[in-house]
Structures are given as C-alpha cells and as structure tokens.
N, C-alpha and C positions, 0 to 999 in steps of 0.2 A: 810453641804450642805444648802445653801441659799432656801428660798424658789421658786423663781424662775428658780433657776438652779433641784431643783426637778420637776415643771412643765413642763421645757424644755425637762428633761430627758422622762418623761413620754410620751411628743408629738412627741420622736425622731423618731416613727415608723409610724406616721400619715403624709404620703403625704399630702405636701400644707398647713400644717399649719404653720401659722407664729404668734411667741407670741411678744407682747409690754407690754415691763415694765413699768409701770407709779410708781415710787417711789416719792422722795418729791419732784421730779420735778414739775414745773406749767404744769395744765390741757391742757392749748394751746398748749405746747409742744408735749405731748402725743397724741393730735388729731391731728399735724401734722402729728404725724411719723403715723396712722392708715390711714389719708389719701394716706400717699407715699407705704404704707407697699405693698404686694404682697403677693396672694397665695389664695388657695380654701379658707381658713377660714384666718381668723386676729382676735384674742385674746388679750384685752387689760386684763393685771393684776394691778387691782386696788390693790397694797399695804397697809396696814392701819394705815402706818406713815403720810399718805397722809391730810393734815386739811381738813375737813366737807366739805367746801364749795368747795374747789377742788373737794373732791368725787365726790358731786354731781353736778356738771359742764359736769363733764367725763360719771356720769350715764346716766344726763340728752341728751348725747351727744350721744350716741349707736345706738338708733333709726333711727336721721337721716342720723349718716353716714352708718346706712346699707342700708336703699332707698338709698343714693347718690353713695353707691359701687353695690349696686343688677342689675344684676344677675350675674356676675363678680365674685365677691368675698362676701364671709358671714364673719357679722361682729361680733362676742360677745366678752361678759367682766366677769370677777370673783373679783366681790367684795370683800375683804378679811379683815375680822375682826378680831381683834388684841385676839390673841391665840388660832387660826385657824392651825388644823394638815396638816402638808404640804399635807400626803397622801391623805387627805380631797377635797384641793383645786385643787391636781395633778386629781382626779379622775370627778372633773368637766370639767376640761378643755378635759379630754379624752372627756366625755359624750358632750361639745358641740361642739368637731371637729367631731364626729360622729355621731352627729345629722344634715343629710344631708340637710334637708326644713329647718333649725331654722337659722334665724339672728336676729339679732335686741335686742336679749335677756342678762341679765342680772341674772347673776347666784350668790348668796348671802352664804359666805363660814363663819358657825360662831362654833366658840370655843364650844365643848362640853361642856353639865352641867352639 
C-alpha cells in the first residue's frame, strides 16, 4: 500500500475531505488542483520525492490559498519526510480533517529516531 492510498484509506470515513497528491509533479500543478478541489477540508500530501524548492513553493502556498478558500473550504498540508511511517502521516491527516477552526496549517511527518 502506497502511502497515499493509506491516507486516503484513513480519510474514507471523514465527510468532505478531499486529499491532493503532490508527488514529483511541479508545485503549479498541485495549486491548481487545491484551487479546483472541493469539500470541507482539501489536504495537499506533500511527498518527499518532491525537490526542496518545489516543497517549499507548495508550503510557502497553504496559507494563501486557505484566506482565498475561507470560509468555504479549509485548507492543510502534510509534509512528508522521506522514512515517515504511513500510520504516522495517515494519523495527521485524520487530526487536521478534525480540527474543525484550523486552515492554513502545515503539519511536518518525520521518520522516527
């Protein structure tokens, strides 16, 4: 199981969330698809095949588009660093579809020490 197909599995039971995958696709792309997305929440999965500068385009990017979706739709993202436990990253994504006040937020999923 991918690790976004384990996040997905875990949001199957949260009305309204919709997750975006950002893999090595370019940053533009992925803020397209967060601006078209739909739903109470939109989860962008920052992957960590992703280059630096992309990341941080995408990080850089969360904030605004959650003022330009608010109050509409809430925006987060899970940054995810390379040997990050899916069940790790999966149990972010639960905590910020059910954190009903938070957008704009940035959640940082890093490999055990």
């Amino acid at each position: 199981m991918t690790l976004e197909e384990a996040v997905r599995d875990s949001l199957a039971t949260v009305s309204g969330a919709t997750l975006v995958g950002a893999h090595a696709a370019r940053a533009g792309e992925a803020v397209k698809l967060l601006r078209a997305a739909e739903g109470d929440i939109v989860l962008l999965l920052i992957d960590s095949s992703i280059p630096p500068i992309d990341r941080a385009m995408l990080i850089a990017a969360i904030g605004p588009l959650a003022i330009e979706k608010a109050p509409q739709v809430r925006i987060g993202a899970i940054d995810v660093v390379a040997g990050a436990a899916p069940g790790d990253v999966a149990a972010a994504a639960r905590f910020l579809a059910g954190a009903r006040s938070t957008t704009g937020q940035v959640l940082t999923v890093a490999a055990e020490s």
